[in-house]
C-alpha positions as CSV (number, residue, x, y, z in Angstrom):
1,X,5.3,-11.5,-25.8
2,X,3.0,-11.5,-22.7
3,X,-0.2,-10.4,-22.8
4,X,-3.6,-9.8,-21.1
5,X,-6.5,-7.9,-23.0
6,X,-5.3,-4.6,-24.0
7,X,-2.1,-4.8,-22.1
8,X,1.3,-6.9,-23.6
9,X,4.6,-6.5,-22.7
10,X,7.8,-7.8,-24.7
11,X,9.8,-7.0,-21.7
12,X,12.2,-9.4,-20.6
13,X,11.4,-10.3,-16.9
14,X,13.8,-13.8,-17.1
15,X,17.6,-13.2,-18.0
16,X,20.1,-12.0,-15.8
17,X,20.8,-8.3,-15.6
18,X,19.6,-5.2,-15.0
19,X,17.1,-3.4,-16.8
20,X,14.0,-1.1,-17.6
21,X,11.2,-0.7,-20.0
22,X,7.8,-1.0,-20.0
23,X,3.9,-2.7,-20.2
24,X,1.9,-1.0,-22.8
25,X,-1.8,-0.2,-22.4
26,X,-3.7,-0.2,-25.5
27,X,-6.3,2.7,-24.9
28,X,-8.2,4.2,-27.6
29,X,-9.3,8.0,-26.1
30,X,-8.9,11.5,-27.4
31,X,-5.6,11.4,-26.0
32,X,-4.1,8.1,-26.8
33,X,-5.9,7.5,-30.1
34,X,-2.5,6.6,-31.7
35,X,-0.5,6.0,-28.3
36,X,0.4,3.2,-26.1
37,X,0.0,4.0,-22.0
38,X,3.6,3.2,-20.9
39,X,3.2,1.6,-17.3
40,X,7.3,1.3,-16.5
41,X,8.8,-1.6,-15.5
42,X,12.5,-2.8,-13.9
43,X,14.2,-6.0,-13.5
44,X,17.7,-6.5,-11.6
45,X,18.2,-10.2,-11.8
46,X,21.5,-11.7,-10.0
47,X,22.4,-15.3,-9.0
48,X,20.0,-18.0,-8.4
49,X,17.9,-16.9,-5.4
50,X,13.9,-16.1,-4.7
51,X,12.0,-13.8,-6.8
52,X,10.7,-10.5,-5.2
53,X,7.9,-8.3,-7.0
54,X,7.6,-4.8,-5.4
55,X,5.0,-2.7,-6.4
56,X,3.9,1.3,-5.8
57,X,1.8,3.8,-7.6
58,X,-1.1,1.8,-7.1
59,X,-2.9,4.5,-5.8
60,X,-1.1,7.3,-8.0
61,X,-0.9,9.9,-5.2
62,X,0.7,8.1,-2.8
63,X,5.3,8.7,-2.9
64,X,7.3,7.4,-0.4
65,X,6.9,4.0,-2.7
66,X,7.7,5.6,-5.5
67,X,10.8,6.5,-4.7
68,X,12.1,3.8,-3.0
69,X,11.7,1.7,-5.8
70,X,13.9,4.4,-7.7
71,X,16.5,4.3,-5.2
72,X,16.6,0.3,-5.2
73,X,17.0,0.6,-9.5
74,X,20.0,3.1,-8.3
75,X,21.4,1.1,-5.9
76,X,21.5,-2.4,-6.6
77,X,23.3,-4.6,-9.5
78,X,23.0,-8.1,-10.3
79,X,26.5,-9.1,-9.0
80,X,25.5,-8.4,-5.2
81,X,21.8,-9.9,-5.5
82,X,21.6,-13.8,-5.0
83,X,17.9,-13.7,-6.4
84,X,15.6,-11.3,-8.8
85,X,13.9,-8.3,-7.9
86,X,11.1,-6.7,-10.3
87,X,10.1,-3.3,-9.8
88,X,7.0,-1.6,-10.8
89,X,7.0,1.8,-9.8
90,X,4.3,3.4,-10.8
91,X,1.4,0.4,-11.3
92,X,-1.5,2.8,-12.2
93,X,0.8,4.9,-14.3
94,X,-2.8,6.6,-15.1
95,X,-3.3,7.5,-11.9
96,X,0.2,8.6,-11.1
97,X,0.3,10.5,-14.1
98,X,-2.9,12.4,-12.7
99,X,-1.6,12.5,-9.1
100,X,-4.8,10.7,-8.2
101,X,-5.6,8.0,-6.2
102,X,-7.9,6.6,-9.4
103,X,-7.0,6.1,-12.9
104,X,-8.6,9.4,-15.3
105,X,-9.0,6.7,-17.9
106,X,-11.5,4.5,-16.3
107,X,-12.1,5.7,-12.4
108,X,-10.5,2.2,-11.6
109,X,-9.3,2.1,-8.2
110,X,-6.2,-0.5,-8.8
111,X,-6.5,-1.7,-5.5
112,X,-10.3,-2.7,-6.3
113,X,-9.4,-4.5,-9.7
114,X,-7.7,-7.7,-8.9
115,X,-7.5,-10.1,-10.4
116,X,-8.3,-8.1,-13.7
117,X,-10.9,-8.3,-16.6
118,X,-9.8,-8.6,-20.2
119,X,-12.5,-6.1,-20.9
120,X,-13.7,-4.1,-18.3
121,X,-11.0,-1.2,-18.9
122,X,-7.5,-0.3,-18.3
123,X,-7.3,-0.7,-14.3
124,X,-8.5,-4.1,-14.7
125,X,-6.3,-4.9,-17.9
126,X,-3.1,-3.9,-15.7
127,X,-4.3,-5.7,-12.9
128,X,-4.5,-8.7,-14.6
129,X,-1.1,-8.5,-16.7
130,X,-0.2,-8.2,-12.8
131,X,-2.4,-11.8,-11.4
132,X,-1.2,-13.8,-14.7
133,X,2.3,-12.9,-15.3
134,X,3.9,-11.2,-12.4
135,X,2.5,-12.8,-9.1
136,X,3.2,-16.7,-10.5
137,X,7.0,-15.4,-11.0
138,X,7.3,-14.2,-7.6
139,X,7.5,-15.5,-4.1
140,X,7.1,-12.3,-2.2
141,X,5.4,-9.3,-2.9
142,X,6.2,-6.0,-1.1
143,X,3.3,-3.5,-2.1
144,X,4.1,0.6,-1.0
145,X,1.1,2.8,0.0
146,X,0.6,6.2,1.4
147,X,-2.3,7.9,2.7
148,X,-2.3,9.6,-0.5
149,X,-4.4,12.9,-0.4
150,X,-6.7,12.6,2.0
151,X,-5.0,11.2,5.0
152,X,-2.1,10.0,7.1
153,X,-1.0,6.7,8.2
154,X,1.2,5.7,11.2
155,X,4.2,4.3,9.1
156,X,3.3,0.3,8.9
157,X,3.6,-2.9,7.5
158,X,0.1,-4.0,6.6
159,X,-0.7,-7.7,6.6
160,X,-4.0,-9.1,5.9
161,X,-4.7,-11.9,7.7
162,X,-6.5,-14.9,5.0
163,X,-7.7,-18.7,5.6
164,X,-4.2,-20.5,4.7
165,X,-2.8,-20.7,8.2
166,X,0.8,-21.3,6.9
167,X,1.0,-18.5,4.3
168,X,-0.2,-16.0,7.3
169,X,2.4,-17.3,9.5
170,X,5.1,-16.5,6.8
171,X,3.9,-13.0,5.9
172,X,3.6,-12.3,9.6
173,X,7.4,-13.5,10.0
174,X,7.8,-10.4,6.8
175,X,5.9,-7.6,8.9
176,X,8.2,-8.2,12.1
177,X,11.7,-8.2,9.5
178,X,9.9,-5.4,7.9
179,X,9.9,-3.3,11.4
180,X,8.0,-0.7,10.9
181,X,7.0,1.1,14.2
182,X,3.5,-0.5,13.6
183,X,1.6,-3.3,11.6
184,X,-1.9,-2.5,10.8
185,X,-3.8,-5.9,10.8
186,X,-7.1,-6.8,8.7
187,X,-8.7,-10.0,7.8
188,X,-9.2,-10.8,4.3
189,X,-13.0,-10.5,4.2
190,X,-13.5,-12.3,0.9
191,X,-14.9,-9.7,-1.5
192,X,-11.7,-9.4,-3.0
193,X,-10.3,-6.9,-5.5
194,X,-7.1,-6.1,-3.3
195,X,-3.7,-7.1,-4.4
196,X,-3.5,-8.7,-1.0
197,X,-6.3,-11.2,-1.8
198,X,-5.2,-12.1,-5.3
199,X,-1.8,-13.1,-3.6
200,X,-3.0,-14.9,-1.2
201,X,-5.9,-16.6,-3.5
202,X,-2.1,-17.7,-5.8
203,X,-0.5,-18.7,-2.0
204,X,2.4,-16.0,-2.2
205,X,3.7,-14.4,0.1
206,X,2.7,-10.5,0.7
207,X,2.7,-7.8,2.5
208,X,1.8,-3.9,2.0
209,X,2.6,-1.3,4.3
210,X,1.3,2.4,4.7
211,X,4.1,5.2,5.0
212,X,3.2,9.2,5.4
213,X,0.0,10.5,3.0
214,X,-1.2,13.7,2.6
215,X,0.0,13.4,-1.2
216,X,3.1,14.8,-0.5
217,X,6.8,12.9,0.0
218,X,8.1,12.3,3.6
219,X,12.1,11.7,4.3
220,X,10.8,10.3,7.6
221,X,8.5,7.4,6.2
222,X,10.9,7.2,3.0
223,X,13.8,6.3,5.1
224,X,12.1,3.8,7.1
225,X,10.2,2.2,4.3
226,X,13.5,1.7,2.5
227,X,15.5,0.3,5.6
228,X,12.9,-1.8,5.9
229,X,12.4,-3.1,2.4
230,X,16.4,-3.8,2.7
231,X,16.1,-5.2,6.1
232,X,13.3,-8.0,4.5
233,X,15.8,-8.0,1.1
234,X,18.5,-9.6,3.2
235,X,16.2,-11.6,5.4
236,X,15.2,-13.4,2.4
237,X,18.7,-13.9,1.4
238,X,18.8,-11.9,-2.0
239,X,21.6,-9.2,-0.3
240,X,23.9,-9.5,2.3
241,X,22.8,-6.9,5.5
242,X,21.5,-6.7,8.8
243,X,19.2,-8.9,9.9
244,X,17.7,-7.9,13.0
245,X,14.4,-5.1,13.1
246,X,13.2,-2.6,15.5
247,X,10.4,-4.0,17.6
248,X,6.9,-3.4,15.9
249,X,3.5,-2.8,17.6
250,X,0.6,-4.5,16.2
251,X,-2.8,-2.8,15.6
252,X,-6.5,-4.2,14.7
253,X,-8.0,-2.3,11.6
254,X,-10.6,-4.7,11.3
255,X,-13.6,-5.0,13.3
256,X,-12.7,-3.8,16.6
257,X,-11.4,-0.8,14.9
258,X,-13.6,2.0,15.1
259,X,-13.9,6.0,13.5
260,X,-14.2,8.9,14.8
261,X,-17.4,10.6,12.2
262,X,-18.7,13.8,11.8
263,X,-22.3,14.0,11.5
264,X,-22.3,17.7,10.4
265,X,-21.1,20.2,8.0
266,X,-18.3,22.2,9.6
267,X,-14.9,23.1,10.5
268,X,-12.9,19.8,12.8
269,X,-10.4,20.9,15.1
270,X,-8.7,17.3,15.8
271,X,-7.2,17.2,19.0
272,X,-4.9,14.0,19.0
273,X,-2.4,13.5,17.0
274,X,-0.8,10.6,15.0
275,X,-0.3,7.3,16.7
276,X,-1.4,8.4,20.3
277,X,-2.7,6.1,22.7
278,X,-6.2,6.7,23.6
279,X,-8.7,5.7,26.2
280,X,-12.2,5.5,25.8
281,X,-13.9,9.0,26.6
282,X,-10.6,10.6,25.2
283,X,-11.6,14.1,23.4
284,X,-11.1,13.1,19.7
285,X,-12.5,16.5,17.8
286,X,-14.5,19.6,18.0
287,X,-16.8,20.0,15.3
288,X,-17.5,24.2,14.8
289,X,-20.3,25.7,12.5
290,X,-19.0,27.8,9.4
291,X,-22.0,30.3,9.2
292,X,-22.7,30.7,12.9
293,X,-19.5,32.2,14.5
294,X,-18.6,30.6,17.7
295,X,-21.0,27.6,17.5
296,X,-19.7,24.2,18.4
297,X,-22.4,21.7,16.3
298,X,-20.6,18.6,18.2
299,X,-18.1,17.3,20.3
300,X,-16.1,13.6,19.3
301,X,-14.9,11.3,22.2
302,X,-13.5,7.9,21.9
303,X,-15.5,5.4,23.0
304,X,-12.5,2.7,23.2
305,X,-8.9,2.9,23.4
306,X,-6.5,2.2,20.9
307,X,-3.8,4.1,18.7
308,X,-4.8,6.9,16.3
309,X,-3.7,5.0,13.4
310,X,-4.5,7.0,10.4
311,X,-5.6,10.8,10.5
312,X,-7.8,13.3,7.6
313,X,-6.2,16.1,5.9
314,X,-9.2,18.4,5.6
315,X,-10.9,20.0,8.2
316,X,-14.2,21.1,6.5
317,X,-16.4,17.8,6.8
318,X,-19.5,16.7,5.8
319,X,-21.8,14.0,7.2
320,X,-19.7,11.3,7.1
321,X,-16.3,12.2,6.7
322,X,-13.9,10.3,9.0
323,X,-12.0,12.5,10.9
324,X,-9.1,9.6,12.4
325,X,-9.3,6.1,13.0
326,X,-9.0,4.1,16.5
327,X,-7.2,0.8,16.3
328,X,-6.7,-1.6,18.9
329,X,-3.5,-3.0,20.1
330,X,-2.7,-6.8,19.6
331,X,-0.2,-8.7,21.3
332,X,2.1,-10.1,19.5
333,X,1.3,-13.1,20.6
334,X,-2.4,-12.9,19.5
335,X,-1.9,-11.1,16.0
336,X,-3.2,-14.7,13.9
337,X,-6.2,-14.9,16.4
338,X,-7.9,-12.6,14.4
């Protein structure tokens, strides 16, 4: 039996074979007074080989991850893996449950939560059943976002860039096999609570990536998020395939990155589009004024060029809503400079 606070787990993550069950959350609410939270779980565990841990639901409205990791259950056995993969579908089963990006138990943001609490409530508890049981049994992590509700993302890899030189060079060597049209890139700034850091802080391997949003499922980014994942699968040796990737641009989200705000209440009309190559003094948006008819309140223009990497859902902002976000191009070349 493993366990972590509230959470345990009799699961059997070791023997060869294929698999499912679950990690139980011990939550005492008005719903699950006399109920265990079920967080589901899958092993398919072959030949001798490196361990992979791929994770989505941690924010619960984001999909295309989801169902990748249902397809790979579907579509792989142990007799064609040389390794062991371990699946975890829906991490903030909460949150999924909810089709939220936060947990309804506890308002934990997964994603803010590593490495975990015994006692600070059921995000945390999962997270660390995740930082003491799961990331010490693997060597690569693959973890699937979205934009979830509120926004689009170019379809990425996303690799944070931390302070062990030879574990960046690795997980830089997974964004390229992952080839994704793009890699969002962001240093690891230290205040923690992402499942990046706590892999990094355990020297693992990682790497996320972002694929469609707007809390709906996209064939597009499903398709390449699961050639991908198979692409890196073989790369590491655990199935036989092809090993060479499309070419992938790299993109800064980190400082240089910049967003386009509004600064009023209104109605945005964006006028770029999804991964478009900007210039500085491009015409980003057109802010309009609900309750005076024809009245623009303010005009957005970029000050810096770069892609449009990620993109809002909603047009009716308020002072401070971002309505996309500007991200630099790096050279290949230059991506560890950061």
């Amino acid at each position: 039996m493993l366990t972590f606070g509230a959470v345990r787990s009799a699961f059997d993550f070791d023997s060869p074979g294929k698999r499912s069950g679950a990690i139980e959350l011990e939550h005492s609410d008005n719903r699950h007074a006399f109920s265990a939270v079920c967080v589901p779980v899958g092993v398919i565990c072959g030949a001798p080989g490196p361990t992979v841990l791929l994770a989505a639901g941690n924010h619960g409205d984001e999909y295309e991850g989801q169902v990748i990791l249902h397809r790979l259950m579907q579509m792989l056995e142990p007799e064609n893996l040389t390794g062991r993969l371990i699946l975890l579908p829906a991490l903030n089963t909460p949150a999924v449950l909810d089709r939220a990006r936060v947990s309804p138990l506890d308002q934990g943001n997964m994603n803010r939560s590593f490495p975990g609490s015994a006692d600070a409530g059921p995000t945390q508890a999962i997270a660390g059943f995740v930082d003491a049981h799961l990331i010490p049994r693997a060597d690569v992590i693959l973890d699937f976002h979205s934009g979830g509700s509120a926004t689009q993302y170019v379809d990425c890899g996303f690799l944070c860039i931390g302070p062990d030189a030879a574990l960046n060079r690795a997980n830089l060597e997974l964004a390229k096999v992952f080839g994704a049209p793009f890699a969002m890139i962001c240093p690891i700034d230290g205040a923690g609570g992402d499942f990046d850091t706590a892999a990094h802080q355990q020297q693992t391997r990682f790497l996320a990536c972002e694929l469609g949003g707007l809390g709906r499922f996209s064939k597009h980014s499903f398709e390449i998020g699961l050639q991908a994942t198979l692409r890196v699968l073989a790369y590491l040796g655990l199935i036989e395939g092809e090993k060479g990737a499309p070419a992938t641009r790299f993109i800064d989200i980190g400082d240089r990155s910049v967003h386009a705000t509004a600064r009023h209440h209104g109605l945005a009309q964006i006028h770029v589009r999804l991964g478009d190559a900007v210039t500085k003094g491009t015409h980003l948006a057109t802010i309009y004024d609900l309750h005076n008819f024809g009245s623009v309140l303010n005009e957005l223009y970029s000050d810096r060029s770069g892609i449009i990497a990620v993109c809002r859902r909603n047009p009716l902002v308020t002072p401070g809503d971002h309505l996309c976000l500007i991200a630099p191009e790096i050279p290949t070349g230059k991506v560890l400079d950061l």
